[in-house]
C-alpha positions in Angstrom: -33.3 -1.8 -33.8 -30.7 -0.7 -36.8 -32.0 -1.4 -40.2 -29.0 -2.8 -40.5 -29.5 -5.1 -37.2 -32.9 -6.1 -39.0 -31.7 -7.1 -42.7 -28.9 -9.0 -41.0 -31.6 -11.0 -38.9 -33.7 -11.6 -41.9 -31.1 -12.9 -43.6 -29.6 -14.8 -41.3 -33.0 -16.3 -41.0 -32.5 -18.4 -44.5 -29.0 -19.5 -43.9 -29.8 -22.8 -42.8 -32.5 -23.1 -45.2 -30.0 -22.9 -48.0 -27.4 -24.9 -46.7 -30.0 -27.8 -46.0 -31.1 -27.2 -49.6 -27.4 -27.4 -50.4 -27.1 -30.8 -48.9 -30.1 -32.3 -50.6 -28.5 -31.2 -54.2 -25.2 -32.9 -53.4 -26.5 -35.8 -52.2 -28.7 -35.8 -55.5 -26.1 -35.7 -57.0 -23.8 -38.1 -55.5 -26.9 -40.8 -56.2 -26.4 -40.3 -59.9 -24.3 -43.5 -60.0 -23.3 -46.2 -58.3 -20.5 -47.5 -57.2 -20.3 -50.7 -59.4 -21.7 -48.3 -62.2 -18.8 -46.2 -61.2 -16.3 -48.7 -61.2 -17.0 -50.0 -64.6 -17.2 -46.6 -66.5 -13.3 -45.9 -64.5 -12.4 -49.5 -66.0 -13.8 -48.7 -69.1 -12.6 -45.4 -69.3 -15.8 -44.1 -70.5 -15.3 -40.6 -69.1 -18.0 -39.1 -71.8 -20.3 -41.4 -69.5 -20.0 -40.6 -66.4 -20.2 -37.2 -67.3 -23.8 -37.2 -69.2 -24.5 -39.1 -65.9 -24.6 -35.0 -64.9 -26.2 -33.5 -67.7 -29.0 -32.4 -65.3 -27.0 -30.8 -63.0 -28.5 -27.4 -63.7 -31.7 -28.9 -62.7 -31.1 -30.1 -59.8 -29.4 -27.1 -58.3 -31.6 -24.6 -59.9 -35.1 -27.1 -58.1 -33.1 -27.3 -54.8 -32.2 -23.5 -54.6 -34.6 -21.4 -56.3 -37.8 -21.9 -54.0 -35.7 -20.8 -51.0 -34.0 -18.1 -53.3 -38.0 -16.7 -53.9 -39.1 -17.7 -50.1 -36.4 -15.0 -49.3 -36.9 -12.5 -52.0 -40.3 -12.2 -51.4 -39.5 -12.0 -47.7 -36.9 -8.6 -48.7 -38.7 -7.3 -51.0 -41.9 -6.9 -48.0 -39.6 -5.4 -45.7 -38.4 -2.7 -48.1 -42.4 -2.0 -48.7 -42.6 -1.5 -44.8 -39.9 1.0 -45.1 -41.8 3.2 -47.3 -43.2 6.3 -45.3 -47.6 6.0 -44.7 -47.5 8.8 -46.4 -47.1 7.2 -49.6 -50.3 5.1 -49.0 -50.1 1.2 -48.7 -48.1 -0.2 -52.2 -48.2 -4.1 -52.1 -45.4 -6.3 -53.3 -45.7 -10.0 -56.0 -42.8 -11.9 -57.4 -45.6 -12.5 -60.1 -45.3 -8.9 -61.5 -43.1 -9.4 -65.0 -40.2 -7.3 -64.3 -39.9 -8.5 -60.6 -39.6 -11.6 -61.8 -37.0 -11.4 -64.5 -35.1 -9.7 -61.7 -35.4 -12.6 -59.7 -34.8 -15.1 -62.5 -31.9 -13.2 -63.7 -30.0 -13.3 -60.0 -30.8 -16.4 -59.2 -29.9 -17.8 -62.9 -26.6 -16.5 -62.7 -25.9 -17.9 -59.2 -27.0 -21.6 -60.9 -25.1 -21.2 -63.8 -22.1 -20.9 -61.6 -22.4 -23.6 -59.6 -23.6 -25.9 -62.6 -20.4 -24.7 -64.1 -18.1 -25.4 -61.6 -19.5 -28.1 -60.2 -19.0 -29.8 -63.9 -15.7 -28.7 -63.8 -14.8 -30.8 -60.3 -16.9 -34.0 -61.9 -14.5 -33.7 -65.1 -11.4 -33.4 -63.0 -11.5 -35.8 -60.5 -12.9 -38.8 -63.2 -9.8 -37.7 -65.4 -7.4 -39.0 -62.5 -4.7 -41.4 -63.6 -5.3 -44.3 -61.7 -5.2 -48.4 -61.6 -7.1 -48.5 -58.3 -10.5 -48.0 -59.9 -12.6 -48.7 -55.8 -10.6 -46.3 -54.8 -11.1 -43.8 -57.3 -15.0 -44.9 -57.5 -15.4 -43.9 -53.5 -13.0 -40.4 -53.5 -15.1 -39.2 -57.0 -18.7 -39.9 -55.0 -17.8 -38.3 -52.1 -16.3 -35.5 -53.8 -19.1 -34.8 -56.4 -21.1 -31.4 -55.9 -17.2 -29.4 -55.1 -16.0 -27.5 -57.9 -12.7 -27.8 -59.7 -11.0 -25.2 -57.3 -11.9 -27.5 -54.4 -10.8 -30.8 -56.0 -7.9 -29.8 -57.0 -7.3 -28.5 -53.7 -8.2 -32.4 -52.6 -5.2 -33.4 -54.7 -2.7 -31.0 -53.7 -3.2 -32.0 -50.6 -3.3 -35.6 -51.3 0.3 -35.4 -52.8 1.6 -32.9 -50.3 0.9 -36.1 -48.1 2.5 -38.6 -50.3 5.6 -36.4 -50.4 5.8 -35.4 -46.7 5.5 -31.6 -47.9 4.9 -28.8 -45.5 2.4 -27.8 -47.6 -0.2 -30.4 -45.7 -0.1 -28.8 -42.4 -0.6 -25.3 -44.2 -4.0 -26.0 -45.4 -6.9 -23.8 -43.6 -9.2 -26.7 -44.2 -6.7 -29.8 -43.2 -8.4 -31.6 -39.5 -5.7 -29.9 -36.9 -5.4 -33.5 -34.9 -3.5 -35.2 -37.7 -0.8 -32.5 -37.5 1.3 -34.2 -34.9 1.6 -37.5 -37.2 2.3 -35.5 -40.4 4.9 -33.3 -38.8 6.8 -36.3 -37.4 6.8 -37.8 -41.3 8.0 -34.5 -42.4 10.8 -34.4 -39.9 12.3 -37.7 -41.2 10.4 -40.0 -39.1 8.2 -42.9 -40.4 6.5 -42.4 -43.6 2.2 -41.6 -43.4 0.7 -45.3 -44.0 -1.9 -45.1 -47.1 -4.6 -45.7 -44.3 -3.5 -42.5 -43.1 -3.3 -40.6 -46.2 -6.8 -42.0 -47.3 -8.2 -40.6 -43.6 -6.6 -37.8 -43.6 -7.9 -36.7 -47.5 -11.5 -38.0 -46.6 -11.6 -35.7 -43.6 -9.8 -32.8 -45.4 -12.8 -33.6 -48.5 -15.8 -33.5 -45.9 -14.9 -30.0 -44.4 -14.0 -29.2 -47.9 -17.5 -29.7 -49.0 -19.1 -27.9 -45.8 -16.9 -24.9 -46.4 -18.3 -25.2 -50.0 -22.3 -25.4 -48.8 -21.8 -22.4 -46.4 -19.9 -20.2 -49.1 -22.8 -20.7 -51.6 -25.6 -20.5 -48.8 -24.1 -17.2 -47.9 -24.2 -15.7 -51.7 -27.4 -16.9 -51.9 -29.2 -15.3 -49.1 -27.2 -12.1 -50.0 -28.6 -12.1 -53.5 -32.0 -13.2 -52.2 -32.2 -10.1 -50.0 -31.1 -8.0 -52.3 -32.9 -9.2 -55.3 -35.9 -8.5 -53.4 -35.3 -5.2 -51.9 -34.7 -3.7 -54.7 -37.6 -5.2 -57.0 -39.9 -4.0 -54.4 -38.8 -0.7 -54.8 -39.4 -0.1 -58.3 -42.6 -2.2 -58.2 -43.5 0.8 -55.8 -42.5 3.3 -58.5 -44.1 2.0 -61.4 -46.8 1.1 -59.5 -47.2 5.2 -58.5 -47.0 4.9 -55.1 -43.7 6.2 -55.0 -41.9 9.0 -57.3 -38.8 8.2 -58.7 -37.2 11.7 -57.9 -37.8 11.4 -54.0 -35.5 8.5 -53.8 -32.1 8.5 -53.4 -30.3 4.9 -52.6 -27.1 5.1 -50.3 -24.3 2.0 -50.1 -23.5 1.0 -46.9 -20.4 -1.3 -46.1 -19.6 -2.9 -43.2 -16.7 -1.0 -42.5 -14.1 -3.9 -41.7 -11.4 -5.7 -43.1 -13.7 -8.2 -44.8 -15.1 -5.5 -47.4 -13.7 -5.2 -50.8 -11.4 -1.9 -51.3 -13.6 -1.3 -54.8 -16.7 -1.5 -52.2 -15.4 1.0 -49.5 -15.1 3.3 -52.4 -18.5 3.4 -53.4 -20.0 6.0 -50.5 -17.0 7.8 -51.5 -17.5 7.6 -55.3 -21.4 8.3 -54.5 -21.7 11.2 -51.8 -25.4 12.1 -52.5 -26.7 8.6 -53.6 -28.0 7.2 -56.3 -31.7 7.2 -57.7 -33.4 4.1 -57.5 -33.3 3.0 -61.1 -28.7 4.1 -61.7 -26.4 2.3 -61.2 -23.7 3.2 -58.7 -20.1 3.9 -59.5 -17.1 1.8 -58.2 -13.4 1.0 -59.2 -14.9 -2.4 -60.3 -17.6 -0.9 -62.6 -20.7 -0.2 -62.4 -23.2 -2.1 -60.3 -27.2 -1.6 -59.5 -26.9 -2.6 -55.8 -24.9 -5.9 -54.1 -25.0 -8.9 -56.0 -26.3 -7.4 -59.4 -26.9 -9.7 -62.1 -25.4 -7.2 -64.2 -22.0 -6.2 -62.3 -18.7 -8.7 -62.7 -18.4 -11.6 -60.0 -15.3 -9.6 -58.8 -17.8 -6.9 -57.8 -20.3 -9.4 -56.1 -19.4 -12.5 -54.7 -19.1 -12.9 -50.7 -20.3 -8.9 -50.5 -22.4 -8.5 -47.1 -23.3 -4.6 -48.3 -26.8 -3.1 -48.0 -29.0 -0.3 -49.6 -30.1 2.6 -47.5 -33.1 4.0 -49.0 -34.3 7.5 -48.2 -37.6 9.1 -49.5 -39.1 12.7 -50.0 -42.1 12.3 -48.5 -44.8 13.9 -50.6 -46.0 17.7 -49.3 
């Protein structure tokens, strides 16, 4: 089978792992208060409340994730050690070893910081909403906590696009196709969307809203997992002795369709004879170590499905 074949398998392997983990956080989350707790704060306008309600948020993410994010690294990091030629003798690979595991930490921290951030960011938004219907705004805000501020502002685009009989509402990738019928006719002059209909329509909209958002974060998670992993084995390997640092060179493989980033199909091009194991490669982005470094900018990261294709000099 392809390496390529294999890494995909192995990391398709976690996907439901982290999306099940993903789950658990936002339902964690949406348990932080209830309803009648809620309710009052809205009433009370105690918005500084509600939000030290998620002062753990980092917590809970970084508790639900990480021990997959580790399961998986490890997982990685034991497939790259099986790569390595016998010649080489047998190296062994630990998360345990200090600099594996600041690599590890460092990934996986940034990934939580992110979502901690904008996950805050939705929580702020949606309790700032003007409103007199305090239920109401109790039962959208639970349902929506856990989506960042991208994704509930989306919520409320849509909302009003509704409210105004906008085109806009049957535009929406995310929108449920079977209320298109009823929203066209209210576009087209016919009877207005009943707030019944509005309220369905927006619930249904939120709920896919939040699976596309568990799915986008499982897959940057197992990404960075694998990677993480694959590459902290390596140089475990060389500073371990088993393997010398000028017999590797490290080649970027892209995918090849229209889902890679130009900045990424540029890197084989940028990089004809590889990199060694410990440089950086170049790309119009800047530089970055391999996919989903720490170190790189999110532009050069997030949603990248690249691999590393290590080759070695085997000892004469």
């Amino acid at each position: 089978m392809p390496i390529e074949d294999q890494i995909d398998d192995l990391v398709e392997s976690f996907d439901a792992r982290f999306q099940e983990a993903m789950r658990d956080i936002i339902k964690r989350l949406q348990e932080k208060l209830t309803h009648e707790q809620l309710v009052f704060l809205l009433e009370s306008g105690d918005i500084a409340a509600i939000e030290e309600a998620y002062r753990d948020t980092f917590d809970v993410i970084n508790s639900g994730l990480t021990p997959v994010f580790e399961e998986e690294s490890l997982s990685a990091g034991l497939f790259l050690i099986g790569l390595i030629p016998a010649a080489f003798g047998s190296p062994s690979f630990s998360l345990t070893r200090p600099e594996t595991a600041s690599v590890i930490r460092d990934t996986q921290m940034r990934m939580v910081d992110s979502m901690t951030q904008t996950t805050l960011q939705g929580i702020r938004l949606m309790a700032r909403q003007p409103t007199t219907d305090y239920e109401g705004q109790a039962r959208r805000f639970i349902a929506g906590v856990g989506l960042s501020d991208r994704n509930a502002q989306a919520i409320i685009n849509y909302e009003n696009a509704l409210r105004n009989n906008s085109s806009v509402a049957i535009r929406r990738a995310l929108r449920d196709k079977k209320f298109d019928e009823r929203v066209l006719r209210a576009i087209r002059g016919g009877s207005p969307l009943s707030e019944d209909q509005i309220q369905m329509m927006v619930s249904r909209y939120r709920e896919k809203m939040t699976e596309h958002r568990i799915k986008l974060i499982a897959f940057n998670e197992k990404w960075a997992a694998f990677n993480a992993g694959y590459d902290a084995a390596l140089n475990q390997a060389i500073d371990e002795g088993f393997v010398d640092e000028g017999g590797i060179r490290r080649f970027w493989i892209h995918r090849g369709d229209s889902n890679v980033r130009a900045a990424h199909m540029a890197i084989p091009r940028n990089n004809p004879k590889g990199v060694g194991p410990k440089q950086a490669f170049t790309s119009p982005l800047g530089p970055i170590r391999f996919p989903h470094d720490p170190q790189a900018s999110l532009s050069n990261t997030a949603g990248c499905r690249c691999i590393i294709q290590v080759k070695f000099v085997e000892p004469s």
